[in-house]
VMD Tcl script that builds the backbone (N, CA, C; Angstrom):
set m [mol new atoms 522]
animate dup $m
set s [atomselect $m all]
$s set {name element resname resid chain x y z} {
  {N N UNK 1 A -18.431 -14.919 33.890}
  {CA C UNK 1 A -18.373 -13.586 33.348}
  {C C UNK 1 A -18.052 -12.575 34.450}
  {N N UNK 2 A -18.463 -12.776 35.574}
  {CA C UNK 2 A -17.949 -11.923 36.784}
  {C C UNK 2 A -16.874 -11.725 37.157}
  {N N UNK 3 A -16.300 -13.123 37.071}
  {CA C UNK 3 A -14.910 -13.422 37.101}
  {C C UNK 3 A -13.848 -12.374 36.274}
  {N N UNK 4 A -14.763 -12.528 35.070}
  {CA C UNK 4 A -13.689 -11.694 34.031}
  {C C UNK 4 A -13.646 -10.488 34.607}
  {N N UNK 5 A -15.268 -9.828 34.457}
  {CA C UNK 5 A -15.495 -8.179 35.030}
  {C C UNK 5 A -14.330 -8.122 35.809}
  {N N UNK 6 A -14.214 -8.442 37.249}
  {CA C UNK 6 A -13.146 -8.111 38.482}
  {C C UNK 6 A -11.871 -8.805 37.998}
  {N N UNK 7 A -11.673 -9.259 36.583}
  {CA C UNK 7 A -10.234 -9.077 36.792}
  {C C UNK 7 A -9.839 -8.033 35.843}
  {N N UNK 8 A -10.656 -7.676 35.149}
  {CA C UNK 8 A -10.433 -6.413 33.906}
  {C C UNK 8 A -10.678 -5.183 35.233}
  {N N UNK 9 A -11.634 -4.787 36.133}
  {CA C UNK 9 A -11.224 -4.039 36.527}
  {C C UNK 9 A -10.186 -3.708 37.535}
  {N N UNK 10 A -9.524 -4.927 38.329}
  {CA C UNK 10 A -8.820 -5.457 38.770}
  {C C UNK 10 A -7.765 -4.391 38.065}
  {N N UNK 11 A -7.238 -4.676 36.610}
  {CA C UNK 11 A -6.448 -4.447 36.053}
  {C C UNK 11 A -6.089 -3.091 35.968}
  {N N UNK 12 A -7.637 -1.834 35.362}
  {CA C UNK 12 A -8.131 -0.951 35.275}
  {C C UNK 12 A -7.488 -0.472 36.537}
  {N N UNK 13 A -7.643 -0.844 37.706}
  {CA C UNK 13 A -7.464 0.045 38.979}
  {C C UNK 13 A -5.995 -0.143 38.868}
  {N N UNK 14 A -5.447 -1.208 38.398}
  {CA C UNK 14 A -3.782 -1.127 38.240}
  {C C UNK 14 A -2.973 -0.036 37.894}
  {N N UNK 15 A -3.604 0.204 36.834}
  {CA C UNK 15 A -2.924 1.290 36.274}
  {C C UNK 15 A -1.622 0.493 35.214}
  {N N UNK 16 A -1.431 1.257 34.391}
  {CA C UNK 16 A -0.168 0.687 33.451}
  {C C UNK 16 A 1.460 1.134 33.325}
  {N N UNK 17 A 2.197 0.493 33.794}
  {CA C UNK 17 A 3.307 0.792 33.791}
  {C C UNK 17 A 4.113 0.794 32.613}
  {N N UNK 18 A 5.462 1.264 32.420}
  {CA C UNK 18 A 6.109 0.957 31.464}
  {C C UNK 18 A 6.548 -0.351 30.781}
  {N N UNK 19 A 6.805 -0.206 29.804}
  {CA C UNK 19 A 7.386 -2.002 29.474}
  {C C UNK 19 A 8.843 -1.707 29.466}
  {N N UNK 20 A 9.359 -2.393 30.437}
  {CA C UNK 20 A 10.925 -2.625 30.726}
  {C C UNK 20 A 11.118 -3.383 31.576}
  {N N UNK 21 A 12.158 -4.212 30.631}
  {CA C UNK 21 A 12.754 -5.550 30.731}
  {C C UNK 21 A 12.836 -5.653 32.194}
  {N N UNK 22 A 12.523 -6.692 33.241}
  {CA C UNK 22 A 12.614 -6.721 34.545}
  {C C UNK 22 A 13.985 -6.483 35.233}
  {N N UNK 23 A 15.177 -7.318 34.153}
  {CA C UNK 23 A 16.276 -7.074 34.611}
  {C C UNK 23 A 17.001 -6.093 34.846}
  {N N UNK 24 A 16.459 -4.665 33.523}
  {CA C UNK 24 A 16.806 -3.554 33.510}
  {C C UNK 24 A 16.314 -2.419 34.571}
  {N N UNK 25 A 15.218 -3.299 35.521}
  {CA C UNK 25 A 14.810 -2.121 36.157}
  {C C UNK 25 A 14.491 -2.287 37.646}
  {N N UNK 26 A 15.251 -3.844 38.148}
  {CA C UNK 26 A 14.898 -4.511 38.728}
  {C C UNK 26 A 15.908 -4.342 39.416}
  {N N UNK 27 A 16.210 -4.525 41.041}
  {CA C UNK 27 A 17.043 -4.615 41.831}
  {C C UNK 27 A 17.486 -5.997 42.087}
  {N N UNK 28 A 16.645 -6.997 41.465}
  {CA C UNK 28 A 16.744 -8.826 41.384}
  {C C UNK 28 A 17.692 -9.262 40.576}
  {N N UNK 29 A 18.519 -10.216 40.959}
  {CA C UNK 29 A 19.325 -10.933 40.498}
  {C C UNK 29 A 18.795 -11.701 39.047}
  {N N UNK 30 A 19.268 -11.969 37.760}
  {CA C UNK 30 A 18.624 -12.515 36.420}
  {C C UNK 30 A 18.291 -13.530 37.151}
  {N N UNK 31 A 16.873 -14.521 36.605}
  {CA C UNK 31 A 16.407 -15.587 36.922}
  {C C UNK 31 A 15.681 -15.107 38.377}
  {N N UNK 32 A 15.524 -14.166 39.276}
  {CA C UNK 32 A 14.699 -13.984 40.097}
  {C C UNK 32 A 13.487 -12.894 40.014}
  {N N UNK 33 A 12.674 -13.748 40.552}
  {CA C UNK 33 A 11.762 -12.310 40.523}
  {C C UNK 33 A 11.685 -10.994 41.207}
  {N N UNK 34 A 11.266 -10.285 40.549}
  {CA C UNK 34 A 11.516 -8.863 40.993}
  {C C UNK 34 A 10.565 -8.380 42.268}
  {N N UNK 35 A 11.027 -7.606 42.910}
  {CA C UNK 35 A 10.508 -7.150 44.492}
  {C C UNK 35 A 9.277 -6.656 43.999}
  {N N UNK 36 A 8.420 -7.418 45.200}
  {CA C UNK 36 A 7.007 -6.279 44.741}
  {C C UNK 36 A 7.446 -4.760 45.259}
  {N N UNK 37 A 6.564 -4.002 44.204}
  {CA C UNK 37 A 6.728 -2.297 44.488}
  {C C UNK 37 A 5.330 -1.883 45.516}
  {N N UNK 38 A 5.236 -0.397 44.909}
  {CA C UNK 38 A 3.964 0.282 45.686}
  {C C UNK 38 A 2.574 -0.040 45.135}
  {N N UNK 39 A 2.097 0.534 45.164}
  {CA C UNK 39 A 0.895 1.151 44.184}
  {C C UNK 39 A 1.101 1.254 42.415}
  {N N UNK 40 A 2.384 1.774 42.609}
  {CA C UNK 40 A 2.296 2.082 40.933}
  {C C UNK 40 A 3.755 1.041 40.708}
  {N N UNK 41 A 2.913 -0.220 41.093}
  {CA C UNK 41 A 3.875 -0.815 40.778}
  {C C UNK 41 A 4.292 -1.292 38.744}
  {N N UNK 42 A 5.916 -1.415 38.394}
  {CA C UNK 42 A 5.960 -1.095 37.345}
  {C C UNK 42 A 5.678 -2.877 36.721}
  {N N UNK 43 A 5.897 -3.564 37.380}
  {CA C UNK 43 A 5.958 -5.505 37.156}
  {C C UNK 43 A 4.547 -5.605 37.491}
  {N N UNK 44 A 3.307 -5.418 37.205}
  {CA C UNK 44 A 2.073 -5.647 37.895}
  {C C UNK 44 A 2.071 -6.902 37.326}
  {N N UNK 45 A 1.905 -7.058 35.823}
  {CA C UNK 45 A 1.456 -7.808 35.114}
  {C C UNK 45 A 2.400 -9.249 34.988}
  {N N UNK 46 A 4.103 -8.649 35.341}
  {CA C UNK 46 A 4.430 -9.996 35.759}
  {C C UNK 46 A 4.498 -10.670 36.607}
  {N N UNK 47 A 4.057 -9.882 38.010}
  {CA C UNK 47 A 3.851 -10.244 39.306}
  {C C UNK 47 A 2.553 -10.898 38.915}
  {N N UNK 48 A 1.876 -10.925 38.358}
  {CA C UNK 48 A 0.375 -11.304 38.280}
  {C C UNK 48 A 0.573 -12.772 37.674}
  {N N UNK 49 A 1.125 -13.061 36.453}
  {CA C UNK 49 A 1.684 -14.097 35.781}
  {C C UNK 49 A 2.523 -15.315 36.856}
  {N N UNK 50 A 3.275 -14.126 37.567}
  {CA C UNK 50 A 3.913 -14.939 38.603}
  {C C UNK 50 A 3.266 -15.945 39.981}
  {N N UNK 51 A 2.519 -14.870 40.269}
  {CA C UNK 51 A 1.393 -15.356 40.805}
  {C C UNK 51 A 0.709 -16.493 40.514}
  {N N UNK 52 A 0.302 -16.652 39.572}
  {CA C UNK 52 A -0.344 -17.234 38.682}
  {C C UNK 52 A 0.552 -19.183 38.337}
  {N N UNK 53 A 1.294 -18.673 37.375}
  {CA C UNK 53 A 2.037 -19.739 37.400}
  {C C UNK 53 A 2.598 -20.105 37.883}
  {N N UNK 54 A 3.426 -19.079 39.090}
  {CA C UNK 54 A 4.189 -19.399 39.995}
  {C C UNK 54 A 5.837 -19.530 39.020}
  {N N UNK 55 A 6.750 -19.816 40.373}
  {CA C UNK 55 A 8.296 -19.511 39.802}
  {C C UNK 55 A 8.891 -20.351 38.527}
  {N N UNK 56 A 7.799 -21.721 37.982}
  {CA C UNK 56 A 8.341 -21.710 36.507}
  {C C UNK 56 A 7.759 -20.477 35.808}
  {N N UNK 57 A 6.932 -19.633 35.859}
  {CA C UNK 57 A 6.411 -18.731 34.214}
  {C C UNK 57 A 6.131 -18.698 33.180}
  {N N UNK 58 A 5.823 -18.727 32.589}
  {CA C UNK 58 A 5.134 -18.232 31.018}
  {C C UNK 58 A 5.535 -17.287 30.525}
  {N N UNK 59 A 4.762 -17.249 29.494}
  {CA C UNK 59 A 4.697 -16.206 28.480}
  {C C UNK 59 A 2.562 -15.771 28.441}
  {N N UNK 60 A 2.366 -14.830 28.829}
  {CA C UNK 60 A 1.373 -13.826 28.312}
  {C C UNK 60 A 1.319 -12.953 27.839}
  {N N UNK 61 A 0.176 -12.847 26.511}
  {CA C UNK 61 A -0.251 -11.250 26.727}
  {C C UNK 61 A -2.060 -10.756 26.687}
  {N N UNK 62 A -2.001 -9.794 27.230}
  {CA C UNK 62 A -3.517 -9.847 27.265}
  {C C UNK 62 A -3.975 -8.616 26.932}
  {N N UNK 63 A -4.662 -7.978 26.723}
  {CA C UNK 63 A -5.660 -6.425 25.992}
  {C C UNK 63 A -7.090 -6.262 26.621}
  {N N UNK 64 A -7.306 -4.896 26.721}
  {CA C UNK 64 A -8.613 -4.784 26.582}
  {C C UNK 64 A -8.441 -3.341 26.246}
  {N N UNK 65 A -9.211 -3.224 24.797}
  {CA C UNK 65 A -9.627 -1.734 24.161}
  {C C UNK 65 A -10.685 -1.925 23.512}
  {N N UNK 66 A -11.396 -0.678 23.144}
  {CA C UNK 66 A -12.323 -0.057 22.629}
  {C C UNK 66 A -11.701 0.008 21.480}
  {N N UNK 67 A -11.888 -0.933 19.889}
  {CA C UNK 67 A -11.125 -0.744 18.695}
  {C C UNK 67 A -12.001 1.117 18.075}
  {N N UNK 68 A -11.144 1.886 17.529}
  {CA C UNK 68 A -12.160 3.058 16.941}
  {C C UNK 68 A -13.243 2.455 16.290}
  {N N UNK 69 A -14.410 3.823 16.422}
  {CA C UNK 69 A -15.361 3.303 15.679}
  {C C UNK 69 A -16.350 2.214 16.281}
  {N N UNK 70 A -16.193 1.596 17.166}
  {CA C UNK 70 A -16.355 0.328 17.933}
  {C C UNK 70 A -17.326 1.153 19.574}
  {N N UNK 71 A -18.700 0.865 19.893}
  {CA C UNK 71 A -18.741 1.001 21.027}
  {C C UNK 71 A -18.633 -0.226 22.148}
  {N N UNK 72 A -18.111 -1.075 21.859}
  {CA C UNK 72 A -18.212 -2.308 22.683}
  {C C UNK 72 A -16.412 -2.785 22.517}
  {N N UNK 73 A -15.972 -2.809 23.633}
  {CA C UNK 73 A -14.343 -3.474 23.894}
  {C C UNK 73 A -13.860 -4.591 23.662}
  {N N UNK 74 A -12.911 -4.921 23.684}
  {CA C UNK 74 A -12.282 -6.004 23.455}
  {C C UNK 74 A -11.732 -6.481 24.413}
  {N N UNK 75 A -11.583 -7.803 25.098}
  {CA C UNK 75 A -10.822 -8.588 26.210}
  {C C UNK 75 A -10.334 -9.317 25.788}
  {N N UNK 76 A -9.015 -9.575 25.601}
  {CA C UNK 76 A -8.444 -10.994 25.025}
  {C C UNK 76 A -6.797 -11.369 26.465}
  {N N UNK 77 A -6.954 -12.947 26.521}
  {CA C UNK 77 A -5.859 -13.017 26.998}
  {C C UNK 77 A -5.581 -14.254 26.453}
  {N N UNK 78 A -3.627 -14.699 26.686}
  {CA C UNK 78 A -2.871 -15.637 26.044}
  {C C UNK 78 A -2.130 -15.844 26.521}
  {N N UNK 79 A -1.773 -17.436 27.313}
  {CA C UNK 79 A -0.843 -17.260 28.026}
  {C C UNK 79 A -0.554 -19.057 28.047}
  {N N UNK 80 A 0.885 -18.937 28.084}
  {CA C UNK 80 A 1.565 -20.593 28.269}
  {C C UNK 80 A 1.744 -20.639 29.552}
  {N N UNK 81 A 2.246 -21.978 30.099}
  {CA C UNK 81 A 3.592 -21.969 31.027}
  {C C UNK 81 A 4.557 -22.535 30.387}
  {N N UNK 82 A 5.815 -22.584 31.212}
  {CA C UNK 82 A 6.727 -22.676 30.495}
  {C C UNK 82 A 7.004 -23.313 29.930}
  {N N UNK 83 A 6.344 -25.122 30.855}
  {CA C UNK 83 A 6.227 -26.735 30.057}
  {C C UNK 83 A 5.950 -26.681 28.622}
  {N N UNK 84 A 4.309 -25.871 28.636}
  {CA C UNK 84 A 3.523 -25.640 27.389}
  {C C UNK 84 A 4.819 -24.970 26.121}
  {N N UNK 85 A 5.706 -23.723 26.468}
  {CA C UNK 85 A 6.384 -23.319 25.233}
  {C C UNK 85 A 7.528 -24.204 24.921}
  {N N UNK 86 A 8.019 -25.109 25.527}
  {CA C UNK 86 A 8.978 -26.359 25.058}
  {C C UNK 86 A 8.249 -27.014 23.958}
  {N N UNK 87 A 7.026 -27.519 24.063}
  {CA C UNK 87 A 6.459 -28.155 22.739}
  {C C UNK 87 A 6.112 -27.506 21.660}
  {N N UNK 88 A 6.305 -25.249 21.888}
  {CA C UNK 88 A 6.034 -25.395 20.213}
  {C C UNK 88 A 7.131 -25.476 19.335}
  {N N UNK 89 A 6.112 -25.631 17.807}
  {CA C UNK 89 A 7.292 -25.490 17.021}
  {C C UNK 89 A 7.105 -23.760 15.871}
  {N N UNK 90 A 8.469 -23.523 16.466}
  {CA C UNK 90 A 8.546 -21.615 16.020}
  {C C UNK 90 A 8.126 -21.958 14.604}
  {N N UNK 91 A 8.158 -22.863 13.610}
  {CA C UNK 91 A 7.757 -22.435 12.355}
  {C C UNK 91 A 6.795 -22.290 11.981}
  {N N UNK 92 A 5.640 -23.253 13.051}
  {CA C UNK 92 A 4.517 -23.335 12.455}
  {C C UNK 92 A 3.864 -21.253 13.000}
  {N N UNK 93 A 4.562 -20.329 13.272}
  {CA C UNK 93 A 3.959 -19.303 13.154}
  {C C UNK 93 A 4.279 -18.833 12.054}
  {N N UNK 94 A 4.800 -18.786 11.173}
  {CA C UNK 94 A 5.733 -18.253 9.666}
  {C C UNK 94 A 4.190 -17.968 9.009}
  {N N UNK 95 A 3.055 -19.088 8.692}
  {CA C UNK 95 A 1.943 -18.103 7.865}
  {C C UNK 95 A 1.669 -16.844 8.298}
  {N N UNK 96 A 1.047 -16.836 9.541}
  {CA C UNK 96 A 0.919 -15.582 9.981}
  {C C UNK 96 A 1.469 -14.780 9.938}
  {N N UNK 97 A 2.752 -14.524 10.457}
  {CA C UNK 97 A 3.270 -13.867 10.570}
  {C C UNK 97 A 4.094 -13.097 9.463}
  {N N UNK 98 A 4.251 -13.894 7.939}
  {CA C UNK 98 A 4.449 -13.941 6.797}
  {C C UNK 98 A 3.470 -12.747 5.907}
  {N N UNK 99 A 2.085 -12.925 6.510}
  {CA C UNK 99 A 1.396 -12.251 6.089}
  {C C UNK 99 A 1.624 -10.790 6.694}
  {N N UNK 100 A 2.180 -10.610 7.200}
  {CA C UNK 100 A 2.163 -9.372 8.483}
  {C C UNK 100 A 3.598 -8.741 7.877}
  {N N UNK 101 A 4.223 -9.158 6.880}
  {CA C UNK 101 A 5.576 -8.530 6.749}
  {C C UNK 101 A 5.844 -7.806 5.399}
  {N N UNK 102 A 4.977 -7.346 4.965}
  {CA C UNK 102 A 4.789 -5.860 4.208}
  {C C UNK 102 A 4.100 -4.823 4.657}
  {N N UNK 103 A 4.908 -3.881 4.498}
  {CA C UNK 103 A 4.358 -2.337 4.739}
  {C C UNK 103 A 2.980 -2.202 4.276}
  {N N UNK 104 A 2.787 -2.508 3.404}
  {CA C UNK 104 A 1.245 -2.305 2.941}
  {C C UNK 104 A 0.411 -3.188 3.457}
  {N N UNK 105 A 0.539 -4.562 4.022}
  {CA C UNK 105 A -0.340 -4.653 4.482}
  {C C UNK 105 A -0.738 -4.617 5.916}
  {N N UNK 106 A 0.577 -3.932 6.327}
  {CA C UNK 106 A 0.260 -3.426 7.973}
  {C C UNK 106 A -0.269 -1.947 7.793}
  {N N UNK 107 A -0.173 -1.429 6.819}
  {CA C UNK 107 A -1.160 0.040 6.377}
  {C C UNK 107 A -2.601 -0.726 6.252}
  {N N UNK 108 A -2.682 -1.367 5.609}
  {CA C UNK 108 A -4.269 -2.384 5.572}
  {C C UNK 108 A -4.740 -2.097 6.357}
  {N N UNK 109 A -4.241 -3.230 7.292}
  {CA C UNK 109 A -4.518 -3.671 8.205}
  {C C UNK 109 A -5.119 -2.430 9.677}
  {N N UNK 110 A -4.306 -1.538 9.708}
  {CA C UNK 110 A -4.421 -0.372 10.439}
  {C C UNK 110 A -5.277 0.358 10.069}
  {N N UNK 111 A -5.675 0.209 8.544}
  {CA C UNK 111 A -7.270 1.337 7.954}
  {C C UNK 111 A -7.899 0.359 8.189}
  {N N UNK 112 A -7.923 -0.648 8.339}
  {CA C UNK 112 A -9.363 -1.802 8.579}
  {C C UNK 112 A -9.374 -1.630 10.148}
  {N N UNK 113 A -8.757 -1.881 10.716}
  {CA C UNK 113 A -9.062 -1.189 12.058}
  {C C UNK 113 A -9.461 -0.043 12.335}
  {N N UNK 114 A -9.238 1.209 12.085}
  {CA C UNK 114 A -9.357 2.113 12.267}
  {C C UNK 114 A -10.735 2.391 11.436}
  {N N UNK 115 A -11.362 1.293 10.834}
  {CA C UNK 115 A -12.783 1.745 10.228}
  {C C UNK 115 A -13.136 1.715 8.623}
  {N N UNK 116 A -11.358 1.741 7.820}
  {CA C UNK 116 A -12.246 1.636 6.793}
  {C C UNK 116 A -12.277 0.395 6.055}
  {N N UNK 117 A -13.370 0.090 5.693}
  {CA C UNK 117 A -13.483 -1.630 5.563}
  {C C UNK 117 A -14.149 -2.386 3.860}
  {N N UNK 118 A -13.917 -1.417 3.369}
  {CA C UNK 118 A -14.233 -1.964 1.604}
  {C C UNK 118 A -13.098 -1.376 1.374}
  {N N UNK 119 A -13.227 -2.370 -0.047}
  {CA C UNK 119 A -11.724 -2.549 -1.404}
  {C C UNK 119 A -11.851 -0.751 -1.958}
  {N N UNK 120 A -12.994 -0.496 -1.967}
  {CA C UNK 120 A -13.174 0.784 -2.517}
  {C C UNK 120 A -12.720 2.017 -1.952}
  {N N UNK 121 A -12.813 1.728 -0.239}
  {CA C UNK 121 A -12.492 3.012 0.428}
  {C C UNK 121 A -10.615 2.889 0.475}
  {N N UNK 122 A -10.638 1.476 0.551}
  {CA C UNK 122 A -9.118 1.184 0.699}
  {C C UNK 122 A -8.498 1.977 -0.758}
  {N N UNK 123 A -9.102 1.738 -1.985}
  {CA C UNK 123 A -8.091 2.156 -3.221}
  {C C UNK 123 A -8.724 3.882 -3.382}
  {N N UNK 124 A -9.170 4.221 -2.412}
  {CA C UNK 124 A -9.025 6.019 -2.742}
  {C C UNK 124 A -7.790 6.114 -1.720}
  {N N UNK 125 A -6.764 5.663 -1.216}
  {CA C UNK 125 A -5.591 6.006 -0.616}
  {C C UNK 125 A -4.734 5.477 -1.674}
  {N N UNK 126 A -3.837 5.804 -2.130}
  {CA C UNK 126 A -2.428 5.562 -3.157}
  {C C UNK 126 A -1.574 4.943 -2.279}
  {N N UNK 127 A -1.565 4.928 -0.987}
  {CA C UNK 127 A -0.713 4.315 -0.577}
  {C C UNK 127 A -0.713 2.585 -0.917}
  {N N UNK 128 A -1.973 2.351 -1.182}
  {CA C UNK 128 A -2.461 1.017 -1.205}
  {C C UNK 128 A -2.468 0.112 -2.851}
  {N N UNK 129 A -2.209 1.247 -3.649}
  {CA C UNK 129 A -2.038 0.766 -5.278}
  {C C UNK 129 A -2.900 0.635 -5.403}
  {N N UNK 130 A -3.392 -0.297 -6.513}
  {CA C UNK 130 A -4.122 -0.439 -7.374}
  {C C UNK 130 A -4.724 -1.664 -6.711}
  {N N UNK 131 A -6.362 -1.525 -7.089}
  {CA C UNK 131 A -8.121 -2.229 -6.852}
  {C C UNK 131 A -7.034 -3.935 -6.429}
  {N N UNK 132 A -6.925 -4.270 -7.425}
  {CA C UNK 132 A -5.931 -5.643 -7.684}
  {C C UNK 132 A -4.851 -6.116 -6.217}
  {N N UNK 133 A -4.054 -5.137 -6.562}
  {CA C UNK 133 A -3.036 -5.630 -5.536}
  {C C UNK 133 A -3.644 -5.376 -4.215}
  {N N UNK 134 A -4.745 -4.283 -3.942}
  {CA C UNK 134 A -5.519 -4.693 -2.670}
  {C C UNK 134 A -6.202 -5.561 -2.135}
  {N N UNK 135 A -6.837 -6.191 -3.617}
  {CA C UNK 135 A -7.355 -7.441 -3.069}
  {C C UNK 135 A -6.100 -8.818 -2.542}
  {N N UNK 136 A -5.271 -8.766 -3.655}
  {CA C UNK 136 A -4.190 -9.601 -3.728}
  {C C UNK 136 A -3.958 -9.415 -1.917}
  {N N UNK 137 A -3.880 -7.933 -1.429}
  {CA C UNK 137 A -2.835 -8.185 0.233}
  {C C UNK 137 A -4.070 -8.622 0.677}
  {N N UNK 138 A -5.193 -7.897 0.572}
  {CA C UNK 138 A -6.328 -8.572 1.998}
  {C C UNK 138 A -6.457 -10.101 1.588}
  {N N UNK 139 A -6.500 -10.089 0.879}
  {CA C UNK 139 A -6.929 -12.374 0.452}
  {C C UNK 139 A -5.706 -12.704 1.614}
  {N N UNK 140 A -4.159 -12.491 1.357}
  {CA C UNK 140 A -3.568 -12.903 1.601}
  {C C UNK 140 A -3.635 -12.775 3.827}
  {N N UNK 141 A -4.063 -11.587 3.987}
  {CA C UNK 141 A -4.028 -11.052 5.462}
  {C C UNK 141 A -5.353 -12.078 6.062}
  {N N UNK 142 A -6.638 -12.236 5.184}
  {CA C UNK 142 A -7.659 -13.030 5.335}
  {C C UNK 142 A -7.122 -14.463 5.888}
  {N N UNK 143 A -6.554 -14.973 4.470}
  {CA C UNK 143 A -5.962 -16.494 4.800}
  {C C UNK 143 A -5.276 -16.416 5.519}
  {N N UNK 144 A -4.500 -15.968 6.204}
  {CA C UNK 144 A -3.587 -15.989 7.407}
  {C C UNK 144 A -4.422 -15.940 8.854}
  {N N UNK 145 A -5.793 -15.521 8.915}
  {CA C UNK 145 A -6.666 -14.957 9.495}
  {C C UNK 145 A -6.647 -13.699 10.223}
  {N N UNK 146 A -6.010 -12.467 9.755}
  {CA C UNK 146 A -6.160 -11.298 10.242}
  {C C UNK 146 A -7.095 -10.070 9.789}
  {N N UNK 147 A -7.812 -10.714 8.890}
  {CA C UNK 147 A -9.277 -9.931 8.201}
  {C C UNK 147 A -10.327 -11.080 8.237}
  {N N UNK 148 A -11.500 -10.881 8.188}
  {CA C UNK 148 A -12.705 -11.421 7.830}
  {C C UNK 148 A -13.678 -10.602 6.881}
  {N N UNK 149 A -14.439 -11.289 6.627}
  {CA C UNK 149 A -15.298 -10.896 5.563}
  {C C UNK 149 A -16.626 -10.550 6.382}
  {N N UNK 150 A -17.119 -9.297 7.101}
  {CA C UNK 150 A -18.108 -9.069 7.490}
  {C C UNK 150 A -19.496 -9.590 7.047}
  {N N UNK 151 A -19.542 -8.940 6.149}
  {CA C UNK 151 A -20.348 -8.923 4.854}
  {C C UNK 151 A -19.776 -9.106 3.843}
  {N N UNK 152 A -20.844 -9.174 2.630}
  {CA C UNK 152 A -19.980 -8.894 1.437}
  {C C UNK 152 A -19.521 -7.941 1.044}
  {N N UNK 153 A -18.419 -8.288 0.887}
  {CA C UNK 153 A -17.382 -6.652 0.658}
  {C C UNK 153 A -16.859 -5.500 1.406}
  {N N UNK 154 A -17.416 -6.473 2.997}
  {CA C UNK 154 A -16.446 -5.123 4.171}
  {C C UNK 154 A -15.824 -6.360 4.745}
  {N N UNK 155 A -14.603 -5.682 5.096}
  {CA C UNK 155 A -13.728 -6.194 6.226}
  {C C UNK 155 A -13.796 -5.748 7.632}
  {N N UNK 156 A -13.191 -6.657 8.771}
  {CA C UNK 156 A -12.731 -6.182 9.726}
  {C C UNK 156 A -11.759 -6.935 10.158}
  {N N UNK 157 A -10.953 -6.557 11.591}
  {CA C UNK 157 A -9.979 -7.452 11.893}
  {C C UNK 157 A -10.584 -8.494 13.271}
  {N N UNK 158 A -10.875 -9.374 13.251}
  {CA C UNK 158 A -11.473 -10.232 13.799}
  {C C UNK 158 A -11.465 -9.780 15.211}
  {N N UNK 159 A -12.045 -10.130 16.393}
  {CA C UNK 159 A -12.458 -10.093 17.575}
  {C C UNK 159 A -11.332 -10.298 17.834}
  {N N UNK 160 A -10.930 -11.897 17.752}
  {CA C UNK 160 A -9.741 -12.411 18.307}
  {C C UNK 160 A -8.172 -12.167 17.945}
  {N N UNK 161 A -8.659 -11.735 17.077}
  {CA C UNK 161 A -7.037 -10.889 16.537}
  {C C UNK 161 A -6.646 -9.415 16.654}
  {N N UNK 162 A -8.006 -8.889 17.521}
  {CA C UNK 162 A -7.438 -7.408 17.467}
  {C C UNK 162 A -6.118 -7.432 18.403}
  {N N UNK 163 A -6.281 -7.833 19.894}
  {CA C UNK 163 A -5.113 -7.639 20.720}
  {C C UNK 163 A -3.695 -8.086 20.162}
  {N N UNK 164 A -4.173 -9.781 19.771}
  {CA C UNK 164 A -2.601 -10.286 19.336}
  {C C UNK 164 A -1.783 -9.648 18.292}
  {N N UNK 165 A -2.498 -8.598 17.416}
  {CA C UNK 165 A -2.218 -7.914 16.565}
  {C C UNK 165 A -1.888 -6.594 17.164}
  {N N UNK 166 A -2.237 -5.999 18.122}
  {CA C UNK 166 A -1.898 -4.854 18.750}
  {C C UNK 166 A -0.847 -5.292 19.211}
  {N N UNK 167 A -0.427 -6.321 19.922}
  {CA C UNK 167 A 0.835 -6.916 20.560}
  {C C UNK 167 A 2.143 -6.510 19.702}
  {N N UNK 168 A 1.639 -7.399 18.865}
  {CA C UNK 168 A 2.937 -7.175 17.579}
  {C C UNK 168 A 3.030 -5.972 16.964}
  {N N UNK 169 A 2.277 -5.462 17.145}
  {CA C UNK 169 A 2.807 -3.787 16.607}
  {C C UNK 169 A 2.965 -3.254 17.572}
  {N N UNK 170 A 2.758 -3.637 18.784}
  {CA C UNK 170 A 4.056 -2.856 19.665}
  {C C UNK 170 A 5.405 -3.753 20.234}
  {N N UNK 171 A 5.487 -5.030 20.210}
  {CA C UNK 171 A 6.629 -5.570 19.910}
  {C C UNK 171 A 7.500 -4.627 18.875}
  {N N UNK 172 A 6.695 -4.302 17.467}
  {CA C UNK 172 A 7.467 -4.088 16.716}
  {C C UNK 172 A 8.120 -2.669 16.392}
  {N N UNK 173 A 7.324 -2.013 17.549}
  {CA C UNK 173 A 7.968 -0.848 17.642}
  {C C UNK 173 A 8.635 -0.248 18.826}
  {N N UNK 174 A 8.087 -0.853 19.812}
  {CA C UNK 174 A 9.138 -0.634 21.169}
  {C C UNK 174 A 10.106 -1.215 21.535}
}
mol reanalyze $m
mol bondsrecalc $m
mol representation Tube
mol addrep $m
């Protein structure tokens, strides 16, 4: 657990740079890694990876936030090397991600994060239709595993899915 502490604050003292493509911002030739910078360096996190795995690479991503509403944070990290992403197979992500590809239930999904967590508070918004088809998207966001059933009759978005889910909504918008 210490371990973790000093590398989350590790991170914290990093500071966060932009996300842009290494090649685009990089004085390195494609396929090399990019020069370490200063202080505010903008590759921390792939210098870190690099580090890490060294000149084959991976794929990571990792989080730590305070979800609203929430006084206790979230730490999550995910990461291959490169051996590891040759063996998957891209389809077997299609449930998930299947579930994730209506507007409404990435509106869900974003009021269940953001706190509100019954069928009831969900159907006083119109954006969400009718009692029915709300249950219909959360069953469906559930089985995929991006809701749980707190209790009876509140939701949230799981521990382990808050980051990988923050990921993809900024994949999907930057």
């Amino acid at each position: 657990m210490a371990e973790l502490e000093r590398k989350v604050a590790d991170l914290e003292n990093a500071g966060v740079g932009p996300a842009v493509p290494a090649e685009a911002a990089s004085d390195s030739a494609p396929g090399q890694r990019p020069a370490r910078a200063s202080e505010d360096d903008t590759f921390w996190a792939l210098n870190g990876l690099l580090d890490h795995a060294g000149d084959e690479g991976g794929v990571v991503y990792t989080g730590h936030i305070t979800p609203p509403g929430t006084e206790s944070p979230v730490s999550w990290q995910m990461g291959l090397p490169s051996a590891a992403l040759e063996d998957l197979n891209f389809a077997e992500a299609a449930p998930a991600l299947a579930a994730l590809g209506h507007p409404v239930r990435l509106e869900l999904l974003q009021a269940v994060y953001e706190g509100t967590t019954t069928v009831s508070q969900l159907g006083q918004d119109d954006r969400f239709g009718t009692t029915g088809q709300i249950y219909h998207h959360v069953h469906a966001l559930a089985g995929a595993g991006w809701l749980e059933s707190s209790r009876r009759g509140h939701w949230r978005v799981p521990g382990q899915k808050i980051i990988p889910l923050l990921t993809l909504i900024l994949i999907g918008t930057h």
